[in-house]
N, C-alpha and C positions, 0 to 999 in steps of 0.2 A: 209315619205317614202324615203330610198335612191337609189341610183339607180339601188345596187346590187335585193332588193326586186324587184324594179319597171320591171328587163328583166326578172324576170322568173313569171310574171302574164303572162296566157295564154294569146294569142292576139284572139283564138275564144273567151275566155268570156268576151273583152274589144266590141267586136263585139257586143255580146249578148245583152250585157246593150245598147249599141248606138240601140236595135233593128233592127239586122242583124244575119241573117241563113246563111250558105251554098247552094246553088244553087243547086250544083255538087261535085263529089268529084271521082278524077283521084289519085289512088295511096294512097299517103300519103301526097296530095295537094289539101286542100280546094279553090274553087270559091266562091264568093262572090259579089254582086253588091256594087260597093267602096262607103262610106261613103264621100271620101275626093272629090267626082263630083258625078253628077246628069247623069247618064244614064243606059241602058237598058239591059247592057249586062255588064256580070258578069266578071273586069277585076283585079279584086282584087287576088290574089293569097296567100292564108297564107299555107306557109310550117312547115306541124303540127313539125316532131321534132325537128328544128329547132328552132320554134318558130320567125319565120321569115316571112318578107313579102314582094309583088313587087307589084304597080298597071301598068298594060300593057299599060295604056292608059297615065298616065303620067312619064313611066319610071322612078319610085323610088320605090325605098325600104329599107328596113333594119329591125332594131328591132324595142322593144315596142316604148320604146321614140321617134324613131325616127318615127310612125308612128301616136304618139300621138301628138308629134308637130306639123305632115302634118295634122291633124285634126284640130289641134285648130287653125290653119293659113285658114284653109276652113271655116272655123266659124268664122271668124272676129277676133279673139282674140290673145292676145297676144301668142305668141309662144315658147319664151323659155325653156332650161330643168328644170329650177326652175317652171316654169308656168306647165309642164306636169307631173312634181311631183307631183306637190297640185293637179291637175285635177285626177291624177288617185289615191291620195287618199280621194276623196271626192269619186269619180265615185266608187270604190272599196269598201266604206268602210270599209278600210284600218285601225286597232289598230295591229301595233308593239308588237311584245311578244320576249321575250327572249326563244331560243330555248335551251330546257334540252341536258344537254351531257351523251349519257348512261356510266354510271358508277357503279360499283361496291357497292353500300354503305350499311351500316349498314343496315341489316332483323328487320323486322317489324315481330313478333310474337305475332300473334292475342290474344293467350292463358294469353301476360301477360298485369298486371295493376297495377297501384299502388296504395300501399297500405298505406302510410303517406310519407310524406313530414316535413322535418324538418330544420335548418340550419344547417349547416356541421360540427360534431364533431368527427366522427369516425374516430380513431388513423390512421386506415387502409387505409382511403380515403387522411385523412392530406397528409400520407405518399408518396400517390400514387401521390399526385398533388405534391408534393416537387420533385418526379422525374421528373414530365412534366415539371419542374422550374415555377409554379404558386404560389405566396407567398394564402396563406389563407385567408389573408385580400383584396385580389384581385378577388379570386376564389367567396368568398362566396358576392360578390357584382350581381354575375350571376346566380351562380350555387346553387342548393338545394342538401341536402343529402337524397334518396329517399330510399323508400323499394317498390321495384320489388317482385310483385307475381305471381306465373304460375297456372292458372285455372286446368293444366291436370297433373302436378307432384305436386302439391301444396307444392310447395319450395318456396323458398324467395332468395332474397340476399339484399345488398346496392350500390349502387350507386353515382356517381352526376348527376344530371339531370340538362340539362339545355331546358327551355320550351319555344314552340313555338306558333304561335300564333291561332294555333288551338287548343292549351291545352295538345299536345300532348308535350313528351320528348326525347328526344337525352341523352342514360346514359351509362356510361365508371364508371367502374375501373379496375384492374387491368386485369381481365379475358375475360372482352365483351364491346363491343360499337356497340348500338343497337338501335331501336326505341320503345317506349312504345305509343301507342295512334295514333292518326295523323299525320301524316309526314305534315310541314310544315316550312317554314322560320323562323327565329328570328329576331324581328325589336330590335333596343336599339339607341333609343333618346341621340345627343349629349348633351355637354354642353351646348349648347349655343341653343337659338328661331332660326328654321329655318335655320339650319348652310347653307353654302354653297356647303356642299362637304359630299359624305359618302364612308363610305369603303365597301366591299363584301369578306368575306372569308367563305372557306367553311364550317369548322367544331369553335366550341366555347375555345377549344385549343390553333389552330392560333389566332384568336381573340382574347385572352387574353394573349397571346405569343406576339402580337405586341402590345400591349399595355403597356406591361412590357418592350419591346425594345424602343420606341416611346417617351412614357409617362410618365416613369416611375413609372409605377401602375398605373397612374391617365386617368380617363375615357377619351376618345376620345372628342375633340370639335363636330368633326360633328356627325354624323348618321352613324350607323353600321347597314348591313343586311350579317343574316349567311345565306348562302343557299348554300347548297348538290350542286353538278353537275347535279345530276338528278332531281332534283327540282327548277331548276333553272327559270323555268316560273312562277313560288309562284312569284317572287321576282318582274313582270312586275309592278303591281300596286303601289309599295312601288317606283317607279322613273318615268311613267310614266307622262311626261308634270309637275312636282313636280318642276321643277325651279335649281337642283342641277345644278353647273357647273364645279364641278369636280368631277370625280370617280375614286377610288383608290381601285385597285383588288389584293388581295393577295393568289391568286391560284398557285397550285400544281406545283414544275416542274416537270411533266410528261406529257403523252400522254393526259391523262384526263385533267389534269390543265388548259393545252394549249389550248384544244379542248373547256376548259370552258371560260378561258379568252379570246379568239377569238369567240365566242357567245357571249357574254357581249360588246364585242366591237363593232359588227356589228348592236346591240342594241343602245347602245350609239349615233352611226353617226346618229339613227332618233330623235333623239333630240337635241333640237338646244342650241349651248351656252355648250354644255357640254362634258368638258375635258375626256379623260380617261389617267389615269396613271398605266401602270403595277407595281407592288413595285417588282416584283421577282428577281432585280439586287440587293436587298440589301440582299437575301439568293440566291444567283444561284448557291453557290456549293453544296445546301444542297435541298432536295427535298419537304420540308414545312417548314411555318414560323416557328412551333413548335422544328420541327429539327433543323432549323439553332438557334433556341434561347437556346433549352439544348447544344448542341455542341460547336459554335462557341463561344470566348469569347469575352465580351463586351466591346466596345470600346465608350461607352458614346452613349449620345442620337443622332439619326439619324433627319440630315434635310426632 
């Protein structure tokens, strides 16, 4: 837990677990008989919006921590902010989630499904990745050529799909980029056992867009996780306590991007050992990795 988590846990429900009510209540100022001494009359003070505290009887107060360290100093134990870290995530049972950024993404249309799955030949599709600058022999390392069917127009089209690990797909070509199935993340295992490090991008375009900038076609050493803005909590399990200690985020410059890479980072600080790197200064004139890799021209592979 870090500390931004740790001040906005109520301080009534750190009470609650210690086994502590309110007494009284004046306004929008909780009493309480203090936990941090043994007596009879209720001198504890929590100021609910604030989320703040005083005890009367021994003049102190402030916030969570700092009323979780006057506890664990009244209990014998050690005291520091490392110390009331661990304490209030054992006492909390505390699991870190990455928060979703609401975002705009691709419509999930219940009505379609697919109807085969093939490897990518379709002139139409070639074409359409030759514009996003995905060579074919990169593309179909990910992507499937799929056919989309709609239960209520019973129409078809093609596609590329690329699949997540609900079985569901994420399909573009020229006309629609959409969801078929279950919205979920895409894991893709580096080169190497257990790398040290993985990337996060949102869509399988950027992801292949840096890989052709990077790698030159050639797959990532570490670990790749796609995930949406708005799905962005799929992705807790796929890093939680997992040992990475680096992460490299290749989100949007926009409001959204931002809003998603600043969620990932606040994720990050609760695990320990583990770097985060933004990569958006190698495209910051361009608003995705995908744009900056059609647009800008190439200047060799990137440290």
């Amino acid at each position: 837990m870090n500390i931004e988590c740790a001040k906005r846990i109520p301080l009534t429900d750190i009470l609650k677990k210690l086994g502590f009510e309110p007494i009284r209540q004046e306004n929008n100022i909780l009493f309480y008989l203090s936990p941090l001494h043994k007596d009879d009359t209720a001198f504890l003070k929590i100021f609910v919006p604030k989320n703040i505290w005083f005890d009367e009887k021994l003049s102190r107060g402030g916030d969570v921590l700092a009323f979780v360290c006057n506890y664990l100093e009244s209990q014998g134990e050690n005291f520091t902010l490392a110390d009331a870290l661990r304490y209030l995530s054992i006492m909390m049972g505390y699991a870190p989630k990455i928060e979703p950024v609401g975002a705009e993404d691709p419509q999930v249309r219940r009505s379609l499904y697919i109807d085969g799955i093939e490897p990518i030949q379709h002139s139409r599709l070639i074409a359409y990745l030759d514009r996003r600058g995905i060579p074919l022999k990169v593309a179909e390392r990910y992507l499937k050529e799929v056919r989309v069917c709609d239960r209520d127009t019973k129409k078809s089209f093609l596609a590329l799909g690329l699949r997540n690990e609900d079985g569901g797909y994420e399909v573009w070509n020229a006309f629609t980029n959409e969801y078929v199935g279950k919205r979920n993340i895409t894991f893709i295992r580096g080169t190497v056992p257990k790398p040290n490090g993985i990337h996060i991008f949102k869509n399988g375009f950027d992801f292949m867009s840096a890989v052709m900038r990077q790698e030159g076609g050639k797959p990532f050493k570490e670990d790749t996780l796609i995930a949406p803005p708005a799905i962005l909590t799929m992705a807790t399990p796929y890093l939680y306590k997992y040992g990475y200690e680096a992460a490299f985020t290749w989100m949007d410059n926009s409001v959204i991007g931002r809003a998603a890479a600043l969620s990932l980072n606040n994720y990050f600080k609760t695990e320990d050992g583990l770097t985060h790197s933004p990569m958006n200064y190698l495209y910051k004139s361009f608003q995705s990795v995908n744009d900056w890799h059609i647009q800008a021209p190439k200047a060799g592979k990137h440290a």
